[in-house]
C-alpha positions in Angstrom: 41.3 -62.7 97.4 43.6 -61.7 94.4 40.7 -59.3 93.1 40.2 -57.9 96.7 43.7 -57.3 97.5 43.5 -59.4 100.3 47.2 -60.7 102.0 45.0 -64.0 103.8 41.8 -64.9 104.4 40.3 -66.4 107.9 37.6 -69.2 107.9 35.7 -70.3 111.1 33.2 -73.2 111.8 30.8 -73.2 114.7 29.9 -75.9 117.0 25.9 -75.3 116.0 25.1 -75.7 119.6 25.1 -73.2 122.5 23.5 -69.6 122.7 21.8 -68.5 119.6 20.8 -65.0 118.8 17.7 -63.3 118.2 17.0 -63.2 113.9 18.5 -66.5 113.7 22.0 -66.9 112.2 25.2 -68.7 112.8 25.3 -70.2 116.3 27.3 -72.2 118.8 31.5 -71.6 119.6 34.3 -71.5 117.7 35.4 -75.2 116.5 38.1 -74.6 113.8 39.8 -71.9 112.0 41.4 -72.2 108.7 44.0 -69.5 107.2 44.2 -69.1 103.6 46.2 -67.1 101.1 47.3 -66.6 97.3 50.4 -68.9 96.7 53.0 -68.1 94.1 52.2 -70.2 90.2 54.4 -72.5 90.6 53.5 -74.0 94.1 49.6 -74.3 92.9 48.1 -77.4 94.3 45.6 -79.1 91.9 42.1 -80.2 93.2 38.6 -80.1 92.8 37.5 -77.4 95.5 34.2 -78.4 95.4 35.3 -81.8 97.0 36.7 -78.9 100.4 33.4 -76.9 100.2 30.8 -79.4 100.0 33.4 -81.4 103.5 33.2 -77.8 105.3 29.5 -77.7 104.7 29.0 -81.0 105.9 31.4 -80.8 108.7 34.1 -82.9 108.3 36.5 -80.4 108.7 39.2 -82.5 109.3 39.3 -84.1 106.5 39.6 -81.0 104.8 43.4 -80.9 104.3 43.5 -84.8 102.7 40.9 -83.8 100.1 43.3 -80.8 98.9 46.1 -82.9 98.8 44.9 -86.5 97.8 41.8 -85.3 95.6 41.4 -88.2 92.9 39.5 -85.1 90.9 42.3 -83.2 89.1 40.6 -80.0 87.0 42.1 -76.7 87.8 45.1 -75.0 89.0 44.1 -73.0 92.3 46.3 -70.0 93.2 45.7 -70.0 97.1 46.6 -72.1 99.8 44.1 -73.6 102.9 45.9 -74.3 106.0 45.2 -77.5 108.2 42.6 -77.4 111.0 43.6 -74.5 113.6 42.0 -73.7 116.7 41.4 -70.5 117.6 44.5 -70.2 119.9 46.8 -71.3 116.6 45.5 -68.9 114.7 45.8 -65.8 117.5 49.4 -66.5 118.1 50.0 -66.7 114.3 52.4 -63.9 113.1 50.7 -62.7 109.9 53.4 -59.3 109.1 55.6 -62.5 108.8 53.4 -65.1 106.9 52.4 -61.8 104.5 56.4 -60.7 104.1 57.3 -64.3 103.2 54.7 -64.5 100.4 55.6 -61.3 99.0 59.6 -62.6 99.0 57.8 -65.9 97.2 56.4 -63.4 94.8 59.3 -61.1 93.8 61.2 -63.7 93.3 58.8 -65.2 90.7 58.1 -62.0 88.9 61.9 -61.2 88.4 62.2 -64.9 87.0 59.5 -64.2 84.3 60.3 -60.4 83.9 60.0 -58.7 80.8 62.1 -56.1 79.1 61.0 -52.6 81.0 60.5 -50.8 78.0 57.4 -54.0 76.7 53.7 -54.1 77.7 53.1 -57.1 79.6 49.8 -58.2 77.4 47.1 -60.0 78.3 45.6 -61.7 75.1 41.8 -62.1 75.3 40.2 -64.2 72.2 36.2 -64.4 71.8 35.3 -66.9 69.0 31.7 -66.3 68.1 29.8 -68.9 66.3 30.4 -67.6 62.6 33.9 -68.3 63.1 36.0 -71.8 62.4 38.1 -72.9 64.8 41.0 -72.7 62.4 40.0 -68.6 61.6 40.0 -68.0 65.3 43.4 -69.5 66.0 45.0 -67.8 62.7 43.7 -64.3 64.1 44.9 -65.0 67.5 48.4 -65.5 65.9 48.3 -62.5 63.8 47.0 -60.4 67.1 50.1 -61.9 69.3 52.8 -61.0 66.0 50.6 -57.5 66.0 51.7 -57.3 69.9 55.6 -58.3 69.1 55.6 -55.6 66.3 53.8 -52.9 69.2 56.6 -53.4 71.3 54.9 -55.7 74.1 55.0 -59.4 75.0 52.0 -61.9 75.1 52.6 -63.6 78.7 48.9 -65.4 78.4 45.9 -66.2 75.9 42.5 -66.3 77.2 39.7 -67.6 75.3 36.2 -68.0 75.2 33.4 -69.1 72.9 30.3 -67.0 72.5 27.2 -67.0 70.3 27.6 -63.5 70.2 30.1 -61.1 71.6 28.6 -59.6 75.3 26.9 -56.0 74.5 29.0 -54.2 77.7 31.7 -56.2 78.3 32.7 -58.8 75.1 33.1 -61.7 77.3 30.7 -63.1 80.0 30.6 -61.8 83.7 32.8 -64.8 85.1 35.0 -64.2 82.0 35.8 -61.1 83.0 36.7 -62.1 86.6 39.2 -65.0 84.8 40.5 -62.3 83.1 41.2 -60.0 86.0 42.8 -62.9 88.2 44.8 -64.0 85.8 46.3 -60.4 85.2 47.1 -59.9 88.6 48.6 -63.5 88.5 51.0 -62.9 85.8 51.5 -58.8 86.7 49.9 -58.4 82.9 49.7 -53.9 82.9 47.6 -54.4 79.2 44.6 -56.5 78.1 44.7 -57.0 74.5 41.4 -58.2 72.7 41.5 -59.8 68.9 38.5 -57.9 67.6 37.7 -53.9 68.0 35.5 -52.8 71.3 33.3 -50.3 71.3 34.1 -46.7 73.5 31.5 -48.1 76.6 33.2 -51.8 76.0 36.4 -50.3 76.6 35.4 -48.2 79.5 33.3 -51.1 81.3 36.3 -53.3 81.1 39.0 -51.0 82.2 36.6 -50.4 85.6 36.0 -53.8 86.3 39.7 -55.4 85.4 41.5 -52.2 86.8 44.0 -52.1 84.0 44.2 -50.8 80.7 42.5 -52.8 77.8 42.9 -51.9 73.9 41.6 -53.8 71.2 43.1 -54.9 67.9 43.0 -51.5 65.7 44.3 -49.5 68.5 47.7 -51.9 68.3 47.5 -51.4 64.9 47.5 -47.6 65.2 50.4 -48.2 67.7 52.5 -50.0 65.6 52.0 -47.2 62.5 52.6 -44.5 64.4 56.4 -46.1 65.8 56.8 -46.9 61.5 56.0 -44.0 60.0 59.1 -41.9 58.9 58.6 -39.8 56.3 56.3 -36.9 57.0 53.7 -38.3 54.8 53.5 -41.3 57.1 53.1 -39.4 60.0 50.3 -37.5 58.8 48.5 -39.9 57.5 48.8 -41.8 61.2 48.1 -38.9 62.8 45.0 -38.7 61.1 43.6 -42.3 61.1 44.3 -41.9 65.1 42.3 -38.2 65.6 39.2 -40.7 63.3 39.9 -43.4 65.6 39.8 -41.0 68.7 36.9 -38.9 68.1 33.7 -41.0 68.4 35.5 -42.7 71.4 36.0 -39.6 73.7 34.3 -40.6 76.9 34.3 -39.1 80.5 31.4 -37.9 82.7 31.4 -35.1 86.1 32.8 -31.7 86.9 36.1 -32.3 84.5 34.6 -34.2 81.7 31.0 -32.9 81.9 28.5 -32.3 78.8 26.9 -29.1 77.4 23.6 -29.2 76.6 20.1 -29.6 77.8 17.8 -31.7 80.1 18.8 -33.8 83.1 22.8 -35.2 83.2 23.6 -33.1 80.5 24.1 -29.2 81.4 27.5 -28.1 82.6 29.5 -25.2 83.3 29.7 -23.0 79.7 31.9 -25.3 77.1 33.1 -28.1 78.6 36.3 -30.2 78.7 34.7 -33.2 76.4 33.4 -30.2 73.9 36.8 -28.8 73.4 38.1 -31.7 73.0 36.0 -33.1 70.3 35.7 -29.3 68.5 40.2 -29.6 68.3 40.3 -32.6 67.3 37.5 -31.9 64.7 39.7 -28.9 63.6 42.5 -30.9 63.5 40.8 -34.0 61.3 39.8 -31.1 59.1 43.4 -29.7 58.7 44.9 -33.2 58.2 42.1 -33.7 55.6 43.2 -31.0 53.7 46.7 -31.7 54.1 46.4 -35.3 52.5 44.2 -34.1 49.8 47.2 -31.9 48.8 49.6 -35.2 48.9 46.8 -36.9 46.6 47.2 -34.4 44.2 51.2 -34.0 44.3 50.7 -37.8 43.7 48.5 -37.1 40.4 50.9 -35.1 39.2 53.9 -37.8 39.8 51.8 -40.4 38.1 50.7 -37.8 35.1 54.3 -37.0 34.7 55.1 -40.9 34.0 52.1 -41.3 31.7 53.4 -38.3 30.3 56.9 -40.0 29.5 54.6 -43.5 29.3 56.3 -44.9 31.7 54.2 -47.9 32.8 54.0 -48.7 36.5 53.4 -52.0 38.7 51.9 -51.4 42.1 53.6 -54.5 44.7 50.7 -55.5 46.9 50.2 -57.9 49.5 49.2 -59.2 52.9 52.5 -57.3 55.8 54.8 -59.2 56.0 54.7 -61.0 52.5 58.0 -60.0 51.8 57.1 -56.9 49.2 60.1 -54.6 50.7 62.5 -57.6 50.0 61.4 -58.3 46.7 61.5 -55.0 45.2 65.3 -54.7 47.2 66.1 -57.4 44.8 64.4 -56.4 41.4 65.7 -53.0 42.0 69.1 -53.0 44.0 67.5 -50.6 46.5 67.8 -50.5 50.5 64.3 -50.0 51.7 63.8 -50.7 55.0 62.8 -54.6 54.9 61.9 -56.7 58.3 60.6 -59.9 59.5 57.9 -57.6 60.8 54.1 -56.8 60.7 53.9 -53.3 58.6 57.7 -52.9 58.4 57.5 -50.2 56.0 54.4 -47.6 55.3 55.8 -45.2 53.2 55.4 -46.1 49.5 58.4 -46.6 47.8 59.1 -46.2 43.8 61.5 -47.5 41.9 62.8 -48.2 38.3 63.5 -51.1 36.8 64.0 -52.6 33.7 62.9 -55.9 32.2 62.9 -57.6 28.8 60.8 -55.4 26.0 58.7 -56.9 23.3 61.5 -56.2 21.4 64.5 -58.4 21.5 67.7 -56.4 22.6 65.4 -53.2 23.7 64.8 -53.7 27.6 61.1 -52.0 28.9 61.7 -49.6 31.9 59.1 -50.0 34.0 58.2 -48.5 38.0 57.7 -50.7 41.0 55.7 -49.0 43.8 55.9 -50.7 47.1 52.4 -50.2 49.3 51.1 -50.4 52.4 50.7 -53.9 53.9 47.2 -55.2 53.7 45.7 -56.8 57.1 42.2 -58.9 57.2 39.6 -56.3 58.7 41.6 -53.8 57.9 40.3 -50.8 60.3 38.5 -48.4 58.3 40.6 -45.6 60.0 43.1 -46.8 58.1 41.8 -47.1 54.8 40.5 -43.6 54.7 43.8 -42.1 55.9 45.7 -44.1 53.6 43.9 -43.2 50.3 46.8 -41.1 49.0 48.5 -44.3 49.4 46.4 -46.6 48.2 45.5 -44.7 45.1 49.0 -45.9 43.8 47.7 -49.7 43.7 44.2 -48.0 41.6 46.2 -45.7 39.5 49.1 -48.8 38.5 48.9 -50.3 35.3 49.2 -53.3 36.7 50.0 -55.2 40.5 51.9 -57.4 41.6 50.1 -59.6 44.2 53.0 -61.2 46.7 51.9 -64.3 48.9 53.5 -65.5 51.6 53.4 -69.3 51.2 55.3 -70.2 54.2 52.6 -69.0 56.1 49.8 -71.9 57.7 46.8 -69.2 56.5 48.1 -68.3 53.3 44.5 -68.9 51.3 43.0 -66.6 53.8 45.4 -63.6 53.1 44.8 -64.2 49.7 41.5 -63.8 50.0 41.2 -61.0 52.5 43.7 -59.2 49.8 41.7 -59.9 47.2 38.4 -58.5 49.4 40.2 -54.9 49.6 41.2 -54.5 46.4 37.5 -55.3 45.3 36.2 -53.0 47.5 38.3 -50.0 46.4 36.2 -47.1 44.2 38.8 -47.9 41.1 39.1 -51.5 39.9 42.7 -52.1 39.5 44.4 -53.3 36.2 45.5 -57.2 36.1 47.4 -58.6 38.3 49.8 -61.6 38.6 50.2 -63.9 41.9 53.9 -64.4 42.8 54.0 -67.0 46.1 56.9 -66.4 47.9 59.1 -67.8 50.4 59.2 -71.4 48.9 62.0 -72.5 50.4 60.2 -72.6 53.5 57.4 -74.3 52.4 57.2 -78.7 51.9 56.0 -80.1 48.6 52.2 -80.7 49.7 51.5 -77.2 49.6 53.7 -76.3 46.9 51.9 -78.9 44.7 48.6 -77.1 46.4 49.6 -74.0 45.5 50.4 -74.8 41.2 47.1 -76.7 41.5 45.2 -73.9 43.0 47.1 -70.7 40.7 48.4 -72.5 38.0 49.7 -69.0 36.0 51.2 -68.1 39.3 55.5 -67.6 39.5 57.2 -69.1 42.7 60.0 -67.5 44.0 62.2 -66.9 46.7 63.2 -63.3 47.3 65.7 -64.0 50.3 67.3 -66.9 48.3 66.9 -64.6 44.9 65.3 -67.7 43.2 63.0 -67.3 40.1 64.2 -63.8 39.4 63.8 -64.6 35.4 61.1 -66.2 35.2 59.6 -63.2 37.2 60.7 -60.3 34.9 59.8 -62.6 32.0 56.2 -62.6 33.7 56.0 -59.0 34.8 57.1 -58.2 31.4 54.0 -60.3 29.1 51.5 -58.7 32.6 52.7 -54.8 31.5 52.3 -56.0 27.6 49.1 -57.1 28.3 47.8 -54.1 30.8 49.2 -51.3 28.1 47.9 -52.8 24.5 45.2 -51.4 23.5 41.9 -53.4 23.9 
């Protein structure tokens, strides 16, 4: 009913006795009528339906109504209502503009109760977990996609899972899956279906037409969220141009508007088509971009051969978002860069000076602290090609700074999906030294885990300021150690 749009639904039972047709079919009069319709959430009745269809089939239709109210077999929330027994006069003299304008009274009233700010998505949260995934993985990443969300702008209302051997070729999730997912929208007057993992162009298109609603996937909230950060024209062309790489192999659309050029069958259209130009300007446009951020790479060089020049060494801050990197260099530093209890708060990277104790004693070492780019598990390779001129700064650094958040339940998976990037990039970077942060949020079990695990690692608070020394003391033997000569 919810997926057909359909204000009530009429059921009627036959006698099985009287005329019957030629070709067979139902036969008999009309014994009983029964009315059903969606009900608002929180007046769902729980029963086993099967217990109503298997009565109705039998013909004990009037003990119908007990089994929906008395079922002994609780196991699913229904959203619909079946009436008692009605004969057919009942149901004639039944005023259905009424019954319908009631329902939708019972309905506005619950979606203004659970109404979300106007200017958020109402999201849909769709997890697959696929059988080379823990159960612990899958939960962390459907926390990270629901704090990805709250960063976008929008608001999780629901979570809908599913476990698969493999993700479905055309739509993800299975058939009925999809059908869950499509109710359940409606039910909560969801406008965006989020999934935790990245969907292919004919994924996305499949879905949309079956669910009737938008659906993204996890790099496209990604892209979102780094195109409402960016600020510095840097930022903004580098977004730009991971969403143009994004876009392009996903430009999809068939007929008279969206047609192809070309030859054969389903494939000739009127001169250059729509979906040509489309693809050639963005093409252009990638091209342009391209160019654009090779020409920040190299004003970049020169920055960094200007402090070799002066032998300035530098310490690149890296991290999983959200780590805390903004906050710590705001400390180290005295600076005001933008710092929030956000996923990618800040893109732009950020240097600054600072001065720490030298090898000798009363001559201070002045040093640079970059601040880069938050790192992200599965980090959308969009992202890492658009971000080179960024990312070069961790390559280029004499040495990084690697900033954990301990507080966090998956803090030995950002570590390692940290420490994955960083051996994937095509310049191994110079040594590096773990600081955990955030320890005043943490108990002494993983605390104790943590000095077990990373025994040369520094603890520190950078919202409390705690372990500052013992952190410029480290940072100062790490830049020692990355500039002597070996």
């Amino acid at each position: 009913m919810a997926i057909q749009r359909l204000d009530a639904l009429v059921l009627l039972t036959l006698t099985g006795g009287g005329f019957q047709r030629r070709g067979g079919g139902g036969t008999g009069y009309i014994q009983e009528t029964y009315l059903a319709h969606l009900i608002p959430q929180k007046d769902q009745a729980i029963f086993d339906f099967s217990v109503l269809t298997s009565q109705l089939e039998e013909g004990s239709n009037s003990e119908a109504e007990p089994a929906i109210q008395n079922s002994p077999i609780k196991t699913q929330n229904f959203p619909w209502r079946v009436s008692e027994p009605l004969s057919l006069d009942e149901l004639t003299n039944q005023d259905f503009l009424d019954l319908v304008e009631g329902l939708e009274a019972e309905f506005e009233e619950e979606f203004v109760a659970r109404q979300v700010d106007a200017d958020q998505d109402k999201v849909l949260l769709v997890g697959v977990m696929t059988q080379q995934m823990t159960l612990l993985d899958f939960e962390d990443g459907l926390a990270e996609i629901t704090r990805l969300v709250d960063s976008a702008g929008g608001q999780v209302l629901q979570t809908v899972r599913q476990k698969r051997s493999r993700p479905h070729p055309q739509t993800v999730v299975g058939e009925g899956k999809v059908q869950e997912i499509a109710l359940t929208a409606q039910t909560i007057s969801a406008n965006l279906v989020v999934f935790d993992r990245d969907l292919s162009s004919a994924q996305i298109r499949n879905l949309e037409t079956m669910l009737g609603i938008r659906v993204v996937d996890r790099t496209e909230v990604i892209l979102d969220i780094f195109a409402q950060r960016a600020r510095s024209s840097e930022g903004k062309l580098q977004v730009e141009l991971a969403q143009l790489e994004y876009t392009l192999p996903r430009l999809r659309g068939r007929g008279q508007t969206m047609s192809r050029q070309g030859g054969g069958i389903g494939t000739r259209g009127p001169g250059e088509t729509k979906l040509e130009t489309e693809r050639r300007t963005i093409a252009k446009r990638i091209a342009r971009l391209q160019q654009e951020v090779n020409q920040l790479l190299a004003h970049r060089f020169r920055l960094r051969q200007n402090r070799h020049h002066h032998e300035v060494p530098s310490i690149a801050i890296v991290g999983y978002t959200n780590a805390g990197k903004s906050t710590l260099l705001n400390l180290l530093t005295n600076s005001e860069v933008y710092a929030a209890d956000q996923l990618f708060a800040t893109l732009d990277p950020t240097t600054r000076r600072l001065t720490i104790p030298g090898p000798v004693p009363d001559e201070p070492l002045s040093i640079v602290l970059t601040d880069t780019v938050g790192f992200i598990r599965e980090l959308p390779p969009a992202l890492i090609d658009a971000f080179r001129a960024t990312l070069e700064e961790v390559t280029d650094a004499d040495a990084l700074m690697h900033v954990v958040d301990l507080s966090h339940p998956a803090w030995q998976s950002q570590i390692r999906s940290v420490m994955n990037i960083l051996a994937d990039m095509p310049v191994t970077p110079g040594p590096a030294i773990v600081v955990f942060n955030k320890i005043d949020a943490v108990d002494g079990e993983t605390l104790a885990i943590a000095r077990e695990e990373f025994p040369q690692a520094v603890f520190i608070s950078a919202a409390k300021g705690l372990g500052m020394e013992t952190l410029r003391d480290r940072l100062s033997q790490l830049i020692q150690y990355a500039i002597s000569p070996r």
